[in-house]
C-alpha positions in Angstrom: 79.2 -59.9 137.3 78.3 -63.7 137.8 74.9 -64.0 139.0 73.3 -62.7 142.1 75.6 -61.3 144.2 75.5 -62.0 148.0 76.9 -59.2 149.9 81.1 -59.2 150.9 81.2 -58.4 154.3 84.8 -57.5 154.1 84.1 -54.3 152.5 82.1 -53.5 155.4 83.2 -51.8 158.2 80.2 -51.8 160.4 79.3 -55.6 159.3 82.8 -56.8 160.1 83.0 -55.3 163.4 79.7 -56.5 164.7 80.4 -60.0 163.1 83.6 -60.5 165.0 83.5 -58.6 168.3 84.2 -60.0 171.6 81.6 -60.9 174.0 80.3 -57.4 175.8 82.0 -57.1 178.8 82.8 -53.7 180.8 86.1 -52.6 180.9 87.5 -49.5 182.8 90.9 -48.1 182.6 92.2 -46.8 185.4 96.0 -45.1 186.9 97.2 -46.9 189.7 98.8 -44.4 192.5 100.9 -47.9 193.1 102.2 -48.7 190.1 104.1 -47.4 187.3 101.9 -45.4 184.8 100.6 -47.1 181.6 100.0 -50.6 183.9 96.6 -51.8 183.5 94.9 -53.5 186.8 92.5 -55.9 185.9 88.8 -55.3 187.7 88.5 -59.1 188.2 91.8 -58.9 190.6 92.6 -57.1 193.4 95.9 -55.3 194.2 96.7 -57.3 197.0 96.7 -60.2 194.7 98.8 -58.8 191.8 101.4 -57.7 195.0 101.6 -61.1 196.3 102.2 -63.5 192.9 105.3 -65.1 192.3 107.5 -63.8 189.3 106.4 -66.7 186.7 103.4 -65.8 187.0 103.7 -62.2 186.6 106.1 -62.8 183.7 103.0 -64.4 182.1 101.0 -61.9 182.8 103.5 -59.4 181.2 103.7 -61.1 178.2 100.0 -61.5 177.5 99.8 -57.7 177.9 102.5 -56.8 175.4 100.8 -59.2 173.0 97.3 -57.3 173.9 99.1 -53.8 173.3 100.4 -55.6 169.6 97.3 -56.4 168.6 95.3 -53.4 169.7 97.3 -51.6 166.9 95.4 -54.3 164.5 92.1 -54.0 165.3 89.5 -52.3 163.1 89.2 -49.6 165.7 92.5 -48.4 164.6 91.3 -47.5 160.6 90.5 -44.3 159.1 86.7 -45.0 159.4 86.9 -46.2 163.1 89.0 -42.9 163.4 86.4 -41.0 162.0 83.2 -42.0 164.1 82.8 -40.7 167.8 83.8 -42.9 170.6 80.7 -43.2 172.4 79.3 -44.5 168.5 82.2 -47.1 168.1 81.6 -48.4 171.8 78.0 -49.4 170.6 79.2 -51.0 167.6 83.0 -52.6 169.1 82.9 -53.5 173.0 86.5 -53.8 172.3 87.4 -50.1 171.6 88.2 -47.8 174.0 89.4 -44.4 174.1 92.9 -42.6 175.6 91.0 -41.7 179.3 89.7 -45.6 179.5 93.3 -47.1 179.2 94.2 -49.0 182.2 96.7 -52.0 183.2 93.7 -54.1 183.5 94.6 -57.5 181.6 92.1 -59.6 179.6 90.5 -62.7 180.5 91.7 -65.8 179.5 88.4 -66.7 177.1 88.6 -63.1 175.6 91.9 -63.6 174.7 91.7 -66.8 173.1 89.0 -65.0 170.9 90.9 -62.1 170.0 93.6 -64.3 168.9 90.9 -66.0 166.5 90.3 -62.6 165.4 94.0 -61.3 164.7 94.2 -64.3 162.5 91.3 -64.0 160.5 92.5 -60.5 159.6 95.8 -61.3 159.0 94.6 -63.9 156.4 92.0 -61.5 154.2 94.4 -59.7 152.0 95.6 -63.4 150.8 91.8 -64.7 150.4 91.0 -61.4 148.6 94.0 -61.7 145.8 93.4 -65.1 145.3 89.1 -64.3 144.7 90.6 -61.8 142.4 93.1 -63.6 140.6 90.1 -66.6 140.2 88.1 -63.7 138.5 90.7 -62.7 136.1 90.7 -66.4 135.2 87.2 -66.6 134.7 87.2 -63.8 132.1 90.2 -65.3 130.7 88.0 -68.6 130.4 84.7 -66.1 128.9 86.9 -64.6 126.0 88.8 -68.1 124.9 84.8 -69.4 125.0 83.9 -66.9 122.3 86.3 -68.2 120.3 84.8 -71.1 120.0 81.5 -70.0 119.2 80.4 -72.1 115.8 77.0 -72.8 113.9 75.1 -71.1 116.9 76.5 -73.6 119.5 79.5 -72.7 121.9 81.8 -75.7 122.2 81.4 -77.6 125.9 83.1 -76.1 128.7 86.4 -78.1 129.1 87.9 -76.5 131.5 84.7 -76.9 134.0 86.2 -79.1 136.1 89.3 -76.8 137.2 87.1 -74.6 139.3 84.0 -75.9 141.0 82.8 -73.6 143.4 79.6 -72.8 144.2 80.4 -69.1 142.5 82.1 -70.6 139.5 79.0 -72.9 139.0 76.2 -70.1 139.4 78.0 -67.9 136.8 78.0 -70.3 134.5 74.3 -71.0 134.1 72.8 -67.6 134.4 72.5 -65.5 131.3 72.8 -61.8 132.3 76.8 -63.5 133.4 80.1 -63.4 131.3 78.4 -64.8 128.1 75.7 -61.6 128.4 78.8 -58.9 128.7 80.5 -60.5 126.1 77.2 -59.4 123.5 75.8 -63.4 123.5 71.9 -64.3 123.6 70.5 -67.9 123.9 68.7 -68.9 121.4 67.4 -72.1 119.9 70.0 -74.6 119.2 73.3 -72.7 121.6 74.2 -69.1 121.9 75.0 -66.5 119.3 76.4 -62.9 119.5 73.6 -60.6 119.3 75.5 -56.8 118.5 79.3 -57.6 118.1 79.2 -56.7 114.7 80.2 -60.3 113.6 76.7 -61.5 113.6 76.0 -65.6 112.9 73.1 -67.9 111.6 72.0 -70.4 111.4 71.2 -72.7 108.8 67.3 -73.0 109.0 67.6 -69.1 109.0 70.0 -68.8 105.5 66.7 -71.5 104.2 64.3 -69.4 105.4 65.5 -65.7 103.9 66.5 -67.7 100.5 62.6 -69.5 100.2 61.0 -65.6 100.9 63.1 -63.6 97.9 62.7 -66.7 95.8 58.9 -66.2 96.6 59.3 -62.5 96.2 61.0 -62.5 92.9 57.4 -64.4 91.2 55.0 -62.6 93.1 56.1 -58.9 92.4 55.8 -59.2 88.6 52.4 -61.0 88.7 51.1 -58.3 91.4 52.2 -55.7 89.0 50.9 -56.9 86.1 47.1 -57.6 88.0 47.5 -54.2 89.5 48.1 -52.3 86.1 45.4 -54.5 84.4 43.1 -53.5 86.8 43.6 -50.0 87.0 43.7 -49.3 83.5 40.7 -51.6 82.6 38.3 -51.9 85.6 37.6 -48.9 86.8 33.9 -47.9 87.9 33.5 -44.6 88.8 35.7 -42.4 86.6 39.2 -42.8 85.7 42.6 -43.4 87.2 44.8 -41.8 89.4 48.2 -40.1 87.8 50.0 -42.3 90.1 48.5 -45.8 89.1 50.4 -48.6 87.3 54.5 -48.7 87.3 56.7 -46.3 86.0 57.4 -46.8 82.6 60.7 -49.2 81.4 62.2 -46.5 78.9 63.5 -49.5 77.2 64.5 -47.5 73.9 67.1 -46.0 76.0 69.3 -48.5 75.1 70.1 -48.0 72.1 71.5 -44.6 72.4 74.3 -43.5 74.4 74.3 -40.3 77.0 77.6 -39.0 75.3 75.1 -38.7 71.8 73.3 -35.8 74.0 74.9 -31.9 73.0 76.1 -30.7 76.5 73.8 -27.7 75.6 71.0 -30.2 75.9 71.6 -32.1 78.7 69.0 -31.8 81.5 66.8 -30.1 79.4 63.3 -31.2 78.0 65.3 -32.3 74.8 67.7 -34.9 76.6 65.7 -38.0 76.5 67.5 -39.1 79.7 65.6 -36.8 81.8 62.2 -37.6 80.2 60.1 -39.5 82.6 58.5 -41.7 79.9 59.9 -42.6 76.6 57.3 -44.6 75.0 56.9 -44.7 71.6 59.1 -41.6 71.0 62.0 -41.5 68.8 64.7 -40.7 71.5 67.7 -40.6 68.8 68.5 -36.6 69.8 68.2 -33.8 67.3 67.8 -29.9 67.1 65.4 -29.6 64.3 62.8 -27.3 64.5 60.2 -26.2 62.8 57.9 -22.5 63.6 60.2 -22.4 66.5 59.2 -25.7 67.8 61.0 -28.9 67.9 60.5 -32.3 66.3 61.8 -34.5 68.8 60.4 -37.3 69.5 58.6 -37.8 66.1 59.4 -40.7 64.0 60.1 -40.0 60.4 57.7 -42.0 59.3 53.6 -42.2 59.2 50.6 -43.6 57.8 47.1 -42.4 57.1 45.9 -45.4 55.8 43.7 -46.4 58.8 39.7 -46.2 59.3 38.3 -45.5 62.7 35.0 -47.7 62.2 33.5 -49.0 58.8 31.2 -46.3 58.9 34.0 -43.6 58.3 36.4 -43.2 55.7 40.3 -43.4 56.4 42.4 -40.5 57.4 43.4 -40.1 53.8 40.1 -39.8 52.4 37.7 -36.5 52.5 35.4 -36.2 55.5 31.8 -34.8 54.1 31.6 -32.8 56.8 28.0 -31.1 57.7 26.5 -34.3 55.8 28.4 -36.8 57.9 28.4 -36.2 61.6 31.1 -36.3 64.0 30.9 -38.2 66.7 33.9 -37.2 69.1 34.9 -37.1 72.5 37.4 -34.5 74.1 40.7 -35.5 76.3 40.3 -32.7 79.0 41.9 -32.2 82.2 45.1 -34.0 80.6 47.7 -31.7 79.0 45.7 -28.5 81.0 45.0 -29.2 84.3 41.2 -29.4 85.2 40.7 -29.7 89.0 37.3 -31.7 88.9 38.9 -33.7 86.6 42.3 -34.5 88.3 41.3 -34.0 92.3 44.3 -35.8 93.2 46.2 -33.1 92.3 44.5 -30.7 94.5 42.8 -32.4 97.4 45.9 -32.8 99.7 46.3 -28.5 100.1 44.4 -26.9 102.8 41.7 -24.1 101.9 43.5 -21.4 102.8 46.8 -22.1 100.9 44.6 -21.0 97.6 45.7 -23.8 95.1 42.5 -23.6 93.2 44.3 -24.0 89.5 47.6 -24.5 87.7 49.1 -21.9 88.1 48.8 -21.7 91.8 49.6 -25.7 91.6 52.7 -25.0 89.6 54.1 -22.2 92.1 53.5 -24.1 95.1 55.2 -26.9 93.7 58.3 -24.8 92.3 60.1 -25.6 88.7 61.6 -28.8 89.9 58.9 -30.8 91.6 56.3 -29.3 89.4 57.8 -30.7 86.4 57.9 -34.2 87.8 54.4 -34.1 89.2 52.9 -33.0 86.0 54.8 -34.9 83.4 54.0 -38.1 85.4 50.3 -36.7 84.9 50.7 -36.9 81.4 52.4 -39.9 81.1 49.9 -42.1 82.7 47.0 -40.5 82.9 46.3 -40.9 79.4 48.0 -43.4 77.5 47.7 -45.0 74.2 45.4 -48.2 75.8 42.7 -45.0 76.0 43.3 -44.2 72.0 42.6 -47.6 71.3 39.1 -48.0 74.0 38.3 -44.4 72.0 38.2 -45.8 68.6 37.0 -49.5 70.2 33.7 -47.5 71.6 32.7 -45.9 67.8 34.2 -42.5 68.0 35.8 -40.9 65.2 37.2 -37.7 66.2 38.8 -36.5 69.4 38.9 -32.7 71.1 42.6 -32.5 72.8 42.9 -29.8 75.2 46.5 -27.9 75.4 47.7 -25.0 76.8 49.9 -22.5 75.6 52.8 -23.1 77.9 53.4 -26.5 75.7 54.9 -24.0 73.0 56.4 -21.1 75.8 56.1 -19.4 79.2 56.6 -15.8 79.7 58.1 -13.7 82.5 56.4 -14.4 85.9 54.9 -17.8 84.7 54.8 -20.5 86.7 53.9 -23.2 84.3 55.8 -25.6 83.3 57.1 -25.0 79.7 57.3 -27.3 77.1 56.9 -30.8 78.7 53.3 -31.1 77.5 54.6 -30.2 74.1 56.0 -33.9 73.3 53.0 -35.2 74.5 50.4 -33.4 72.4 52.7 -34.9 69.1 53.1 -38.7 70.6 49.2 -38.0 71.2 48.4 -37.2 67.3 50.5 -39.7 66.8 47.9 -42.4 68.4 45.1 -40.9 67.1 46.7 -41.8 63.4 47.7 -45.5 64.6 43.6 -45.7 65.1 42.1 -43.6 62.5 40.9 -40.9 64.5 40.5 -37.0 63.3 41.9 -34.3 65.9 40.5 -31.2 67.3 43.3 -29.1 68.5 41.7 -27.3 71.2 43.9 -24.2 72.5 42.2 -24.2 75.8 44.1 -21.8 77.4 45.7 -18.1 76.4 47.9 -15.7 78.1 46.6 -14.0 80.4 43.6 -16.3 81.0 40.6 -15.7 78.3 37.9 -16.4 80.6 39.2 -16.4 84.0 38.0 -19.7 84.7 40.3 -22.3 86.2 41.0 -24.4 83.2 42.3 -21.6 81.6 45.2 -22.1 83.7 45.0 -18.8 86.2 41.3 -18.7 87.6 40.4 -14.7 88.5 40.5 -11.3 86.5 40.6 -11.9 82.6 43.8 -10.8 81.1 43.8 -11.8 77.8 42.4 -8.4 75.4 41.7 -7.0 78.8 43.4 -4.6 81.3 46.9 -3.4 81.3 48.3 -6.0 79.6 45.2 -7.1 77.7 47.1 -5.9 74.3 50.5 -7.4 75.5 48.8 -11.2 75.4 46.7 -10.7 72.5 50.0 -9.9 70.3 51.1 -13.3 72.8 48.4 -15.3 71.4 48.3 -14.5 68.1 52.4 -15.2 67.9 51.8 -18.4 69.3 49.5 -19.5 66.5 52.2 -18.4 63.8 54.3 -21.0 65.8 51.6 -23.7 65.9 50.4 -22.8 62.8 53.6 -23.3 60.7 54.6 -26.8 62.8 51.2 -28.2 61.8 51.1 -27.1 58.2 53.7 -30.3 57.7 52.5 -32.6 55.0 52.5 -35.0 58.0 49.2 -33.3 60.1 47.3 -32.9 56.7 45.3 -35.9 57.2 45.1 -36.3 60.8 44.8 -32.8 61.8 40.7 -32.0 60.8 39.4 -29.3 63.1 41.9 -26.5 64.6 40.7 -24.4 67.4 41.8 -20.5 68.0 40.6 -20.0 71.7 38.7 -22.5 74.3 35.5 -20.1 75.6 36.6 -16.8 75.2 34.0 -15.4 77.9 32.4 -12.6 75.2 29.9 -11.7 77.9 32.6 -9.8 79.8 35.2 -8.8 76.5 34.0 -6.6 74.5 32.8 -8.7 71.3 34.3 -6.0 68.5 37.9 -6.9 70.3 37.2 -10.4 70.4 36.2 -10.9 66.8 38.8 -8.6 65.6 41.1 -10.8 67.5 39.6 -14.4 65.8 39.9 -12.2 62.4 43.9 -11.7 62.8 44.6 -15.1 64.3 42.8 -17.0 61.3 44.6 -15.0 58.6 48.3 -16.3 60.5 46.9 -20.2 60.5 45.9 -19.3 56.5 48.9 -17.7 55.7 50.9 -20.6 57.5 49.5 -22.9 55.2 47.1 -24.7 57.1 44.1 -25.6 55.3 42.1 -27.3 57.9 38.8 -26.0 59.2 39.1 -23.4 62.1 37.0 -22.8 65.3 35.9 -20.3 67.4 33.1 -20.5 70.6 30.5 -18.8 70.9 31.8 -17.0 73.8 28.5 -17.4 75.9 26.8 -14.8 73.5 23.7 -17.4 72.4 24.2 -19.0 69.1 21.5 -16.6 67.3 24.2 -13.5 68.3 26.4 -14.8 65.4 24.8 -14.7 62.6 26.7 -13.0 59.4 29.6 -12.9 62.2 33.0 -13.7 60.3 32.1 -13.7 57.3 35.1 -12.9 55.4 37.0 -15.8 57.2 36.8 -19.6 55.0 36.1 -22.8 56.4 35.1 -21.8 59.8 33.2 -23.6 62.5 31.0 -22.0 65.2 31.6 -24.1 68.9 28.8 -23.9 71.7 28.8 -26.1 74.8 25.8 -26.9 76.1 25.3 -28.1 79.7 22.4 -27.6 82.0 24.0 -27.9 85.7 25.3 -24.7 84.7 22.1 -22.4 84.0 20.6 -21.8 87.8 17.0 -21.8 85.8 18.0 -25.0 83.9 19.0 -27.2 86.4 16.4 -27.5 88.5 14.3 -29.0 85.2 13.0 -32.1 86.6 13.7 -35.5 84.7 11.4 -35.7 81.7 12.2 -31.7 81.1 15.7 -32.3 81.1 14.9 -34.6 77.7 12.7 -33.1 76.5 15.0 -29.5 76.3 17.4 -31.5 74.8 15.5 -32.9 72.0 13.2 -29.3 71.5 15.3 -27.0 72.6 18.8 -27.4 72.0 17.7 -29.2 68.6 15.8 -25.9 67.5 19.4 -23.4 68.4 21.6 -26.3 66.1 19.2 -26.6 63.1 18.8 -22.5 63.2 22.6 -22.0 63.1 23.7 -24.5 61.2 21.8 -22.6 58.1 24.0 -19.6 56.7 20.2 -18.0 56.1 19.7 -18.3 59.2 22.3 -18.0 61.4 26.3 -18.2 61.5 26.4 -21.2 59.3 29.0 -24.9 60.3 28.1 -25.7 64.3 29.1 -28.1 66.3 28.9 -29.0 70.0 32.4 -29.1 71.6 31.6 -29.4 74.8 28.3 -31.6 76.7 28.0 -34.3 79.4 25.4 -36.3 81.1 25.5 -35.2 84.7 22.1 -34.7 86.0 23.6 -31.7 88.7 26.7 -29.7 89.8 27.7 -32.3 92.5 30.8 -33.1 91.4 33.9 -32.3 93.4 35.9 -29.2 92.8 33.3 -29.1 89.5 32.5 -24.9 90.8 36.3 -24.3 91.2 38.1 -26.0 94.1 36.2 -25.5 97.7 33.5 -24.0 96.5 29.7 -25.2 97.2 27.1 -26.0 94.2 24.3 -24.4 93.2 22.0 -27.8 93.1 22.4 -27.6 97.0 22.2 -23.2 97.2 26.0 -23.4 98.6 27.1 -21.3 96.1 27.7 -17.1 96.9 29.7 -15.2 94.5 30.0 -11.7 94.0 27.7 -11.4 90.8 24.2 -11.4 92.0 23.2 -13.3 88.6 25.3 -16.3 88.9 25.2 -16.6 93.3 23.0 -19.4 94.6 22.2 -19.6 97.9 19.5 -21.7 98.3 18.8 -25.0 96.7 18.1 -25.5 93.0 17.4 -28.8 92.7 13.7 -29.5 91.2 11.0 -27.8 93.3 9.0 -29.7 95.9 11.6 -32.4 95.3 12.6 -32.7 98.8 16.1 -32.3 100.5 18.5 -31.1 97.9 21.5 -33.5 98.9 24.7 -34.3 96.3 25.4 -37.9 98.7 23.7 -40.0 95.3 24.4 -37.2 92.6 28.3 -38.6 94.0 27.7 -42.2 94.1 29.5 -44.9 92.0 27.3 -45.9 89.3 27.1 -49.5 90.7 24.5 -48.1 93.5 22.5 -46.5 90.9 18.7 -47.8 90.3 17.6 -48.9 87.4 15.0 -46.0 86.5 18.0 -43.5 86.8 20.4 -45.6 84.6 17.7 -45.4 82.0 17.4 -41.8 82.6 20.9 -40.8 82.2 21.4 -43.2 79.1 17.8 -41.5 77.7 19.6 -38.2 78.7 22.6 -38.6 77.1 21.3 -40.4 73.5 18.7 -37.4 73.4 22.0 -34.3 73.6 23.3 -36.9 70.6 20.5 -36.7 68.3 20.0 -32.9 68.8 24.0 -32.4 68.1 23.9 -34.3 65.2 21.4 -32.2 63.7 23.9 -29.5 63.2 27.6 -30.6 62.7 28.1 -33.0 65.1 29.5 -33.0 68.9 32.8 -34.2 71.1 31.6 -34.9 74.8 33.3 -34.1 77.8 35.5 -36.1 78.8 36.9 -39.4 78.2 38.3 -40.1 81.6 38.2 -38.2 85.2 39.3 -39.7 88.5 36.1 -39.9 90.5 33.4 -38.1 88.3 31.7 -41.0 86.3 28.8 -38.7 84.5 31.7 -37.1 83.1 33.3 -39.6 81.6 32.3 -41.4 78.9 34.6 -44.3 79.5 33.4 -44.6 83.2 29.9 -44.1 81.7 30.0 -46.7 79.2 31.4 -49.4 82.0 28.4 -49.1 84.0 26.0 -49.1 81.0 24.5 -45.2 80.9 26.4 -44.7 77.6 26.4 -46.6 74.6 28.3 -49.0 74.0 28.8 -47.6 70.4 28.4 -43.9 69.4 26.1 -45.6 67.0 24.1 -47.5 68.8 21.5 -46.1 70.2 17.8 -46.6 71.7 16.6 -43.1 71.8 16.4 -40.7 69.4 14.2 -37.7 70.0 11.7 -39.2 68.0 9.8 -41.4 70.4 8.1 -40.4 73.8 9.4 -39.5 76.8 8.6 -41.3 79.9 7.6 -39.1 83.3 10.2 -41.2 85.5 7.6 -40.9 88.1 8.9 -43.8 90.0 12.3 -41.9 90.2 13.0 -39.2 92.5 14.0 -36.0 91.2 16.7 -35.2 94.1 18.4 -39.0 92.8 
């Protein structure tokens, strides 16, 4: 296949015939009465001249016609094709056929017979021309493959053997591409050809410089892009938190220094083999089995110390807290070891509406054992790490509220949680909170069977937990979990660090009966006593109103009383315009602390576990995932005292819209700053007046006035807990520059 191809007229039937007929000239055969049959008798003579020639002459003439009759046998007429076609078709195409009724004895002319000759010759050489073309062709390839031998550094070595063949054909093939060089898998390129898909592919030298310069380049870029990366995500955020998937996976560098062999086969690939743990951080990897209340030690390091202050205005870890003459001043890790949707969106955001994963447990089952436990462990791992115990203490806090769920001690038939992960966690967590002086809140924030029924009790719906069919089943649940917790944390280890410990996150007492519910708190606080835990115990309110619990619990020692307080949440409250907003915080809320913090007067030690800053209900997934807000009236539920359906944002305020309630905090104005720090320094002071408070959250992905460390970046939260320009005491401005729907 050498280059453009002109067409080969010997393998055409029709072409050859009408390139080499004879002149057209009629012929007609015809049987002579006076001669012998099969004579022809030429039209051009008559048959008184045939009678009269002499007998050289005729002896000519008989020759010629037995070379005619030879050579009619030869002629193209004769082949299959020419047999195939009709006679009057070939007569058109070859004036020298003829059929069996035309033969005659007529004899040629002289001039037609010199150019049949010319004819028979030029056949009878065709078959030689055509082996030789052939045989040059073979050569050719011959020539092609001994070429791509030669083939170095890109180039192919110089024709030699140009100069044995120079035909026009010969020449063409060689300087067209798509030739002999193109079948044999060769491209030109820059500098010769080279074999594009042989499987033997060549380059050059500039191209070996090129793909060495771009990994060198590579190999210092990655590292410094990681580095900025991490640094940025972990330090610059502006409007709430980090992702779970930001920054690198971890190194596990400790892994080194023990072997896979070390791991019982009974332990392998389960949450006690180290080598399956997706972070390894700080933990003591060096296996064992040890347990203690059922629950095991790995991962703890033998050794600890409680020497360390949180801020010079607190004492050390192993020094007494004055607690109700000293305030706390805490802030809660939520949303981390038990999944909070507003919180962590990330999580959520990528399932459709109508697959219904509104919480963790539907999370969890969707995701199935294996993936689940990836997808959640990384959460842990990185979306709280020790950098955030060290920014805690940095910003003046000296307590901290950690939210857990029961499935970091077990799971129970039909649970799809994953079990026990979050477990090693919650310890390397305490552990920080010791490296930087801080007190812990262990927060048990959600219970079998779902204590309130709200999503961050793990299974948002029906209330299980003291309630229906197997209301008793998880109350007996519970209160074996604390004798497991309990007995871990009595350890001569959590003494110190361990201040506050919490029986149940917002039991919602409005819809349990509150004879069950106390006679619940009752059994579980006798366990942690009996366990040996001396630290101070907490139970909510349970929605009930603070002045409900007065001379509630009294048998039980050393007992705090938990209310959260929040605004966005009471469909009266939140439409409060600005200044009312304050002002409820510094009257209102400071009038229900001061009344039950006194034993005379009401239940006696309370504290505020649970307040934020935000100004509405705006945030996403905040209402439980795909659900409306009540600041905008997009929020129908089947209880006619909690639906909203039309807007409850201040009145005569305007449009009720959530677009700036959502915005980052960098397109805030300066009036609303002011507000929101005013806001927030105002829920302090009234806290304080009673035990102290822990606000809610640290961190969140995308809702700053719900974190504090979001918050505090963009200057609506103090820079210390201490710090403060506002404290009840002072007036409060109107804000009447700033618009109530901002």
């Amino acid at each position: 296949m050498a280059g453009p191809h002109k067409r080969d007229t010997r393998q055409d039937p029709e072409r050859t015939v009408r390139s080499h007929a004879r002149p057209r000239r009629e012929r007609v055969e015809r049987h002579s009465p006076h001669n012998t049959p099969g004579k022809r008798i030429s039209t051009n003579e008559s048959p008184e001249r045939q009678t009269s020639e002499n007998p050289e002459r005729r002896e000519r003439r008989e020759a010629r016609e037995a070379r005619e009759k030879r050579t009619s046998r030869q002629t193209p007429d004769q082949s299959p094709q020419h047999r195939r076609r009709s006679p009057e078709r070939r007569r058109r195409q070859d004036p020298t056929s003829y059929t069996s009724s035309e033969r005659s004895s007529n004899p040629l002319s002289l001039d037609s017979l010199a150019k049949l000759d010319a004819y028979n010759e030029k056949q009878s050489r065709r078959p030689q021309e055509k082996e030789r073309l052939l045989t040059a062709k073979e050569e050719d390839r011959g020539h092609e493959r001994r070429q791509k031998g030669r083939v170095a550094s890109g180039r192919v070595v110089k024709d030699k053997s140009g100069h044995r063949r120079h035909t026009e054909h010969h020449r063409e093939k060689r300087r067209v591409i798509s030739g002999p060089l193109a079948e044999e898998g060769y491209v030109r390129k820059r500098g010769g050809y080279i074999a594009e898909d042989n499987g033997k592919k060549r380059f050059g030298r500039k191209f070996w410089l090129f793909i060495i310069s771009i990994v060198l380049l590579l190999v210092i870029l990655i590292p410094v892009g990681v580095y900025v990366s991490k640094k940025h995500g972990r330090g610059q955020e502006s409007s709430g938190g980090v992702s779970s998937d930001d920054g690198a996976d971890p190194a596990n560098q400790n892994l080194e220094s023990i072997d896979e062999n070390d791991i019982p086969a009974t332990a392998k690939n389960t949450y006690l083999d180290p080598f399956t743990w997706y972070d390894t951080t700080d933990f003591n990897v060096t296996y064992t089995y040890e347990t203690i209340g059922g629950l095991s030690v790995m991962g703890l390091n033998s050794a600890w110390d409680d020497g360390t202050q949180a801020n010079e205005n607190v004492p050390p870890l192993n020094k007494k807290w004055a607690y109700g003459t000293m305030p706390i001043r805490g802030v809660n890790i939520g949303g981390w070891l038990s999944i909070e949707p507003f919180i962590t969106p990330s999580l959520f955001k990528s399932y459709k509406s109508n697959q219904g994963i509104i919480d963790e447990y539907t999370l969890t089952k969707e995701l199935g054992p294996q993936k689940a436990a990836k997808t959640l462990e990384k959460h842990y791992a990185k979306f709280v790490q020790e950098d955030d115990f060290k920014q805690i203490q940095a910003a003046g806090f000296d307590h901290v509220r950690i939210a857990y769920a029961y499935w970091a001690v077990t799971t129970y038939p039909g649970d799809p949680y994953v079990p026990k992960i979050s477990w090693r966690y919650l310890l390397r967590a305490i552990e920080y909170c010791r490296k930087y002086g801080l007190r812990v809140n262990l927060d048990l924030h959600a219970l079998p069977g779902s204590q309130n029924g709200w999503n961050h009790s793990g299974r948002q719906g029906a209330i299980g937990w003291l309630n229906g069919t197997d209301g008793p089943l998880n109350a007996q649940r519970s209160l074996d979990i604390h004798t497991q917790l309990s007995t871990f944390f009595a350890q001569p280890r959590y003494k110190n660090v361990i201040a506050i410990y919490g029986l149940a996150n917002e039991p919602k007492m409005i819809a349990l009966p509150t004879s069950v519910v106390l006679d619940w708190e009752t059994k579980a606080a006798a366990i942690v006593r009996k366990s040996g835990m001396e630290q101070y115990l907490v139970v909510g309110d349970g929605f009930l109103g603070l002045t409900k619990w007065k001379g509630q619990l009294s048998g039980v020692q050393n007992v705090m009383l938990d209310v959260h307080q929040y605004t966005i949440f009471n469909k009266d409250q939140i439409n409060f315009p600005h200044q009312k907003k304050i002002q409820y915080a510094c009257q209102g809320w400071t009038e229900q602390m001061k009344q039950s913090n006194s034993a005379v007067t009401g239940f006696g030690p309370t504290i505020c576990g649970e307040w934020s800053q935000a100004d509405t209900d705006c945030a996403q997934y905040l209402n439980n995932v795909n659900t409306g807000t009540r600041w905008e009236g997009t929020l129908p539920t089947s209880d006619p005292s909690t639906s909203v359906t039309t807007p409850r944002c201040p009145p005569n305020s305007g449009t009720c819209s959530c677009e700036k309630a959502n915005a980052d905090p960098s397109a805030y104005s300066d009036e609303y700053k002011q507000w929101l720090l005013m806001y927030a320094e105002a829920q302090m002071a009234s806290f304080e007046t009673g035990w102290g408070w822990f606000y809610w959250t640290w961190v969140t992905e995308s809702a700053p006035q719900w974190s504090w460390k979001a918050g505090m970046a963009a200057g609506i939260l103090p820079k210390k807990t201490w710090q403060r320009d506002f404290n009840c005491t002072a007036d409060i401005p109107d804000f009447a520059e700033l618009p109530e729907t901002y």
